[in-house]
C-alpha positions as CSV (number, residue, x, y, z in Angstrom):
1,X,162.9,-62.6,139.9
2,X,160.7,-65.6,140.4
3,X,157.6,-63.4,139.0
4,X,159.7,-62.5,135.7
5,X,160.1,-66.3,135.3
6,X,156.4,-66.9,136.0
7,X,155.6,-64.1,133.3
8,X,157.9,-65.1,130.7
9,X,155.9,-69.2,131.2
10,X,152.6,-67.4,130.8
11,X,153.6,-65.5,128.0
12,X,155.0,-69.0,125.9
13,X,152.0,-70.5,126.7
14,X,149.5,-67.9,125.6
15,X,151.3,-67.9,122.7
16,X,151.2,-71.6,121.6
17,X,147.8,-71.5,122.4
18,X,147.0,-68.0,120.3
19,X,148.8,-70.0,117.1
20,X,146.7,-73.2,118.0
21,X,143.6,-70.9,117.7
22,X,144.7,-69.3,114.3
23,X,145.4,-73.0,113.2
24,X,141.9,-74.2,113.7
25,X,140.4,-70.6,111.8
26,X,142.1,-70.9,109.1
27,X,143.1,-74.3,108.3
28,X,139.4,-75.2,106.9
29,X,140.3,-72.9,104.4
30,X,144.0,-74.8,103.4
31,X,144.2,-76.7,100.5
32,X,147.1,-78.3,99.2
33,X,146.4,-77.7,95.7
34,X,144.1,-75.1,93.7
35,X,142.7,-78.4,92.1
36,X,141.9,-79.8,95.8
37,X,140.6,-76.1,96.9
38,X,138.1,-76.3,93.7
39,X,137.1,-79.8,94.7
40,X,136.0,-78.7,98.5
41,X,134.4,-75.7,98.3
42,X,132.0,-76.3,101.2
43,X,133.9,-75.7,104.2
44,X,133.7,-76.7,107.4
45,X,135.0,-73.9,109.4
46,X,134.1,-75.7,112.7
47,X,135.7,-79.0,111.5
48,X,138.6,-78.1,113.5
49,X,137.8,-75.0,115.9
50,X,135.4,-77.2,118.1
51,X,138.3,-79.6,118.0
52,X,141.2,-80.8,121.1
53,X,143.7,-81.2,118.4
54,X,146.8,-79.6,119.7
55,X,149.5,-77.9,118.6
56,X,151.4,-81.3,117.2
57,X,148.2,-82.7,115.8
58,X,147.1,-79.0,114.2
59,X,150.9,-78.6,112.1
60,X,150.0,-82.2,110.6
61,X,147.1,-80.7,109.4
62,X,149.4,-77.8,108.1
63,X,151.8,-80.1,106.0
64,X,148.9,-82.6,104.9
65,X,147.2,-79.3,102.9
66,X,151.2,-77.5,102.0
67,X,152.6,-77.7,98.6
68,X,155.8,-76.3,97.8
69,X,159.3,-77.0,97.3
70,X,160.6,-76.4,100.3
71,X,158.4,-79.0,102.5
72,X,161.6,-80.3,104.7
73,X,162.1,-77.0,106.0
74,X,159.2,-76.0,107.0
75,X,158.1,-79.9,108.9
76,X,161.4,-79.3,110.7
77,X,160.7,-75.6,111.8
78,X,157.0,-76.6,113.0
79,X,159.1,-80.3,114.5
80,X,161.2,-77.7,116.2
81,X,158.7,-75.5,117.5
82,X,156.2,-78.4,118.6
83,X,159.0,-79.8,120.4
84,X,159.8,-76.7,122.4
85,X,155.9,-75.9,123.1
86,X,155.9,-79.9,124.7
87,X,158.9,-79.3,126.7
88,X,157.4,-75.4,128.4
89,X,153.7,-77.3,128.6
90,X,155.0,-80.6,129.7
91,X,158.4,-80.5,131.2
92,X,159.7,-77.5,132.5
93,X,160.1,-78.3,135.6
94,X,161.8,-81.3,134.6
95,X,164.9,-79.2,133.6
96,X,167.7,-78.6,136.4
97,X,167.2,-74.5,136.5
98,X,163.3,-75.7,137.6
99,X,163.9,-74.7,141.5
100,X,165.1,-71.1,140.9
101,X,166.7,-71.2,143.9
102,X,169.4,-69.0,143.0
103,X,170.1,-66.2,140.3
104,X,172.1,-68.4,136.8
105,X,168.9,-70.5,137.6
106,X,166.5,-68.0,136.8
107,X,168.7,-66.6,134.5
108,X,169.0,-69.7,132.3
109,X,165.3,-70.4,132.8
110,X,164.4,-66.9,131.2
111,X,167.1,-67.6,128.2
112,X,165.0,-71.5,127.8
113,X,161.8,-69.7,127.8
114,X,163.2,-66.2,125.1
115,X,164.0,-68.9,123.0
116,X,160.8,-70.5,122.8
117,X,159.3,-67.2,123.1
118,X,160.8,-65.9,119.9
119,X,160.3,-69.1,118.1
120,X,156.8,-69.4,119.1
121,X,156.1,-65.5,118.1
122,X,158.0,-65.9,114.9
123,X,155.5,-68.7,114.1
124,X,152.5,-66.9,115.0
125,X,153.3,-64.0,113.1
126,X,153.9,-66.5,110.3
127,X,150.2,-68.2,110.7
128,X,148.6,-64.7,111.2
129,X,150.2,-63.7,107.7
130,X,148.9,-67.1,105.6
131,X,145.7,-66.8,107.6
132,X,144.9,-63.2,106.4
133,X,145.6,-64.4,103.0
134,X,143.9,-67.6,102.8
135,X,140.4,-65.8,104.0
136,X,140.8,-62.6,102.1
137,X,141.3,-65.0,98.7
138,X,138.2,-66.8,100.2
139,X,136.3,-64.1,100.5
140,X,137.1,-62.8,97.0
């Protein structure tokens, strides 16, 4: 049971870290306006892949070069999903089903880590959807 809980970790962190690396492709490419995308058309693809910014650091990024009306939303669905990446990277073995020492504790530390599992795929799937876009319109 222990192992399924070890899994389900790896499998968060891989995936903040996959969306991190789709982040620093295709962000180079982002522009918050067409006028700002005609103004910078050198870009520096490696300005953030050979970066440390993380996954906090690469959503400001995100909103900085976002236009749209519904701006609010999407800053408190990256917030959200920031906040649970920090608390699986940095704290969770701070929460009180940490010591799986019994069976509801690895029960409720596999629902904690669905949740952010489905969050952080959702997002992904999201940032693998504007990145296709953003470089095939580049390459056009």
């Amino acid at each position: 049971m222990i192992a399924s809980v070890q899994a389900a970790l790896g499998r968060c962190v891989l995936l903040y870290q996959a969306t991190e690396q789709v982040l620093k492709l295709f962000l180079p490419h982002v522009r918050a306006t067409e006028n700002a995308a005609r103004q910078n058309l050198d870009v520096d693809w490696r300005e953030l892949l050979d970066s440390k910014k993380t996954l906090g650091q690469l959503a400001g990024v995100l909103m900085e070069r976002t236009s749209g009306s519904n701006r609010e939303g999407l800053a408190l669905w990256l917030q959200t999903v920031v906040s649970q990446r920090n608390d699986v990277v940095h704290h969770f073995y701070d929460q009180a089903f940490a010591s799986l020492r019994t069976e509801t504790e690895v029960e409720e530390a596999l629902t904690y880590l669905q949740v952010r599992q489905a969050a952080a795929s959702q997002l992904l799937s999201v940032i693998k959807t504007l990145a296709m876009i953003t470089l095939t319109d580049d390459a056009v």
